[in-house]
C-alpha positions in Angstrom: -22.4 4.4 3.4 -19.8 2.8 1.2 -16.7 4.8 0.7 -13.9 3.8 -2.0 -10.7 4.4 0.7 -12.3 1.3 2.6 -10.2 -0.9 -0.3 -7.1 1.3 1.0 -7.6 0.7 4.8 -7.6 -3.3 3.5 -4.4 -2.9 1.5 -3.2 -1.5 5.0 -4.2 -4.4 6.7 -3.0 -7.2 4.7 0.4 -5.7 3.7 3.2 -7.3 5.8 5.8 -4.0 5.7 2.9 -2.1 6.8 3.2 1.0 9.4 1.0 3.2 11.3 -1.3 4.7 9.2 -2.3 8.2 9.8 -5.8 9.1 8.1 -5.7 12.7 7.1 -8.9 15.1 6.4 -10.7 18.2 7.2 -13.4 17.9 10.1 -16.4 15.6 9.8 -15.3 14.4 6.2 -16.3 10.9 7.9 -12.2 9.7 9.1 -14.0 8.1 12.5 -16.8 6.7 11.3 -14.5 4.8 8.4 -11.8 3.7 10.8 -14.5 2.3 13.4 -16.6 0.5 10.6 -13.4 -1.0 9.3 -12.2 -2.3 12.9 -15.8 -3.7 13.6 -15.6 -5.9 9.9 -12.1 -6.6 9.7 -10.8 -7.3 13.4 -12.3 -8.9 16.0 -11.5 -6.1 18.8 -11.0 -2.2 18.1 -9.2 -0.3 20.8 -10.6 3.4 20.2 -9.0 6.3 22.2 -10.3 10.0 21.4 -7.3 12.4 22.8 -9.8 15.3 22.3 -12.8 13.7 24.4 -10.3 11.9 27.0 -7.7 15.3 27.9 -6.5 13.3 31.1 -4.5 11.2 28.2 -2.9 14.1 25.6 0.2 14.0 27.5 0.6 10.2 27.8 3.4 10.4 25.4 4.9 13.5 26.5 7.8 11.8 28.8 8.6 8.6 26.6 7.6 6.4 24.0 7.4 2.9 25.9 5.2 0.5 23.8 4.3 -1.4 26.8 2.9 1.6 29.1 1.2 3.0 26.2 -0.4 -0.4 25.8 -1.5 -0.8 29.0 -2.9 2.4 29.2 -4.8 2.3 26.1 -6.0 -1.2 27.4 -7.6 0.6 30.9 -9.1 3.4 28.9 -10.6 1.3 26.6 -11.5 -1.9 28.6 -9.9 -3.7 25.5 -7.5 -6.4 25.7 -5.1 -5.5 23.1 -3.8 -8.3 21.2 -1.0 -7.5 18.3 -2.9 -10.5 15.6 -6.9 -9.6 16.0 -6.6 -5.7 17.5 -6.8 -2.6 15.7 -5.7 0.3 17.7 -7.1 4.1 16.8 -5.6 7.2 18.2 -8.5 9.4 16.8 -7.8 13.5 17.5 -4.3 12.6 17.7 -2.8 16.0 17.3 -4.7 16.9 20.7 -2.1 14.5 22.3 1.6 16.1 22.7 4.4 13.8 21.3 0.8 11.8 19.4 2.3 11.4 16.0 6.3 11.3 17.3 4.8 8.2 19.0 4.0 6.5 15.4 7.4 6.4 14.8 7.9 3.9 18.3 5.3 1.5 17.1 7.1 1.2 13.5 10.6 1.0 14.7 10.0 -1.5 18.2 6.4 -3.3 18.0 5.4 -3.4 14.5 3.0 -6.1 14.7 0.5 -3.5 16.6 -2.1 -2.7 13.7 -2.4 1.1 14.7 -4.6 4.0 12.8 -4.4 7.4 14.0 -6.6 10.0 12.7 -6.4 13.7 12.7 -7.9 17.4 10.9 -5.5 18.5 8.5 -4.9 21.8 10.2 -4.5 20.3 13.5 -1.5 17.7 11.9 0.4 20.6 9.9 0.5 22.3 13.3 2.9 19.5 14.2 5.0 19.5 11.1 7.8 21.0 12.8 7.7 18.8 16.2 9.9 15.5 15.2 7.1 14.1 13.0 7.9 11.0 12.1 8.7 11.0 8.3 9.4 8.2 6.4 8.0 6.1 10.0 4.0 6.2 8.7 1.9 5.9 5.9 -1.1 8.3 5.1 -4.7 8.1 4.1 -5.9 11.5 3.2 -9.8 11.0 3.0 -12.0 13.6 1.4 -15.4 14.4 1.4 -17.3 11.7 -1.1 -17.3 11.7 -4.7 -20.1 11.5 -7.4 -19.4 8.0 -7.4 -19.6 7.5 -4.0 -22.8 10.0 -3.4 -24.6 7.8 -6.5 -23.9 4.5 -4.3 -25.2 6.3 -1.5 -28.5 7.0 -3.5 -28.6 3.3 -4.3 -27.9 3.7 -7.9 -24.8 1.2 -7.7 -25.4 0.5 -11.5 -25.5 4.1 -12.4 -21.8 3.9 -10.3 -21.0 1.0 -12.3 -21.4 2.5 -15.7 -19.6 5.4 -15.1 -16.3 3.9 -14.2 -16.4 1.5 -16.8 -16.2 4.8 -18.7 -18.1 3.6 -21.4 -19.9 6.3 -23.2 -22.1 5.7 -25.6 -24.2 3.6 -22.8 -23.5 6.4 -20.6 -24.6 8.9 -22.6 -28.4 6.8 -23.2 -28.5 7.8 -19.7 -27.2 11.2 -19.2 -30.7 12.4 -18.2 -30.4 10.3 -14.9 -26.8 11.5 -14.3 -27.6 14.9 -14.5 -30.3 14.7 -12.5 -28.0 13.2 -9.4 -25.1 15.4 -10.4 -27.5 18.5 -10.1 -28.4 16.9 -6.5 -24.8 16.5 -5.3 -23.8 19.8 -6.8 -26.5 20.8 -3.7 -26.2 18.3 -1.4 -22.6 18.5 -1.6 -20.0 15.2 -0.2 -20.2 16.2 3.4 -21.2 12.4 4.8 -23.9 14.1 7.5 -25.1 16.1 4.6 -25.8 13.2 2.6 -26.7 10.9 4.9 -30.2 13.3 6.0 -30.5 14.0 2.6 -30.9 10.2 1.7 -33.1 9.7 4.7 -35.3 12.8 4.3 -34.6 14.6 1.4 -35.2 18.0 3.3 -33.4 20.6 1.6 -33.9 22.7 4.4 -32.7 20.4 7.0 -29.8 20.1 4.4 -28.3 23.6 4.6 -28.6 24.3 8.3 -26.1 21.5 8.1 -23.9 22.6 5.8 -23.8 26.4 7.8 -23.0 24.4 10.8 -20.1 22.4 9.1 -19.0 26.0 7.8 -18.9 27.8 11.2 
């Protein structure tokens, strides 16, 4: 499933002044599954620590901010050996660690050459927005569910895509038939990447919606 904020997660990687990026999103919009697919095709190791799964961890940043213990740490939990030029670290569930985003603003300010992606649910980051979070030390990514344009490529109608973002009209309107057709689907099927994914696999409209009332609940 190709989503447009892959280009961004690239821009990340390849900008020299870049910080710790912290991908922002309510739940199961698809912010894990992006950040592992990008580590697996654009580095050649991904360190991947999940502070909700792994609770033993949420307060390894709760004394101090060493780079260096944090390191090895994430090294042991992960079995990864974390190099600064080929590594991609992800603190996924990050607001379930206490001090988790503070510790954004260490890697920026004393090892900057770490590539490092934390992900969190938007309500569980703004409940940190008054504990020393780290402004001006991070960059964000706020990733929502996918758009028509993304739901089209997902239907494998990458020239359908195409068209409508070269915005030309009068070819887009000899095919409004097909558009509406797939808008009328995604007006259903909705951007939820679980949602679409069955949908594109079985196209059970039932299997759909007990889905979508377990994303709601």
């Amino acid at each position: 499933m190709e989503r447009e904020a892959y280009s961004n997660l690239l821009q990340w990687k390849n900008n020299p002044s870049r910080k710790p990026l912290l991908v922002r999103g309510a739940r199961q919009v698809g912010k894990t599954w992006l950040i592992k697919e990008f580590g697996q095709h654009e580095y050649a190791k991904v360190a991947y620590v999940n502070f909700e799964r792994s609770k033993y961890l949420q307060n390894l940043f709760a004394e101090h901010y060493d780079i260096d213990r944090i390191i090895t740490v994430v090294q042991i939990e992960t079995g990864v050996q974390v190099n600064a030029t080929d590594t991609l670290i992800v603190f996924d569930e990050i607001q379930e660690a206490q001090g988790g985003l503070s510790s954004l603003k260490y890697f920026q300010e004393n090892a900057p050459q770490y590539h490092v992606i934390a992900a969190g649910s938007l309500l569980g980051v703004a409940r940190h927005n008054q504990i020393s979070f780290p402004v001006g030390k991070i960059e964000f990514l706020d990733l929502y569910p996918l758009s028509f344009a993304e739901f089209l490529l997902a239907c494998g109608q990458k020239p359908l895509r195409d068209l409508l973002q070269s915005k030309d009209w009068e070819m887009i309107l000899l095919f409004k038939d097909k558009y509406i057709h797939f808008l009328r689907q995604y007006y259903f099927v909705g951007g939820m990447p679980e949602v679409v994914n069955t949908f594109i696999l079985s196209n059970d409209f039932c299997a759909l919606r007990t889905i979508q009332k377990h994303i709601l609940t």
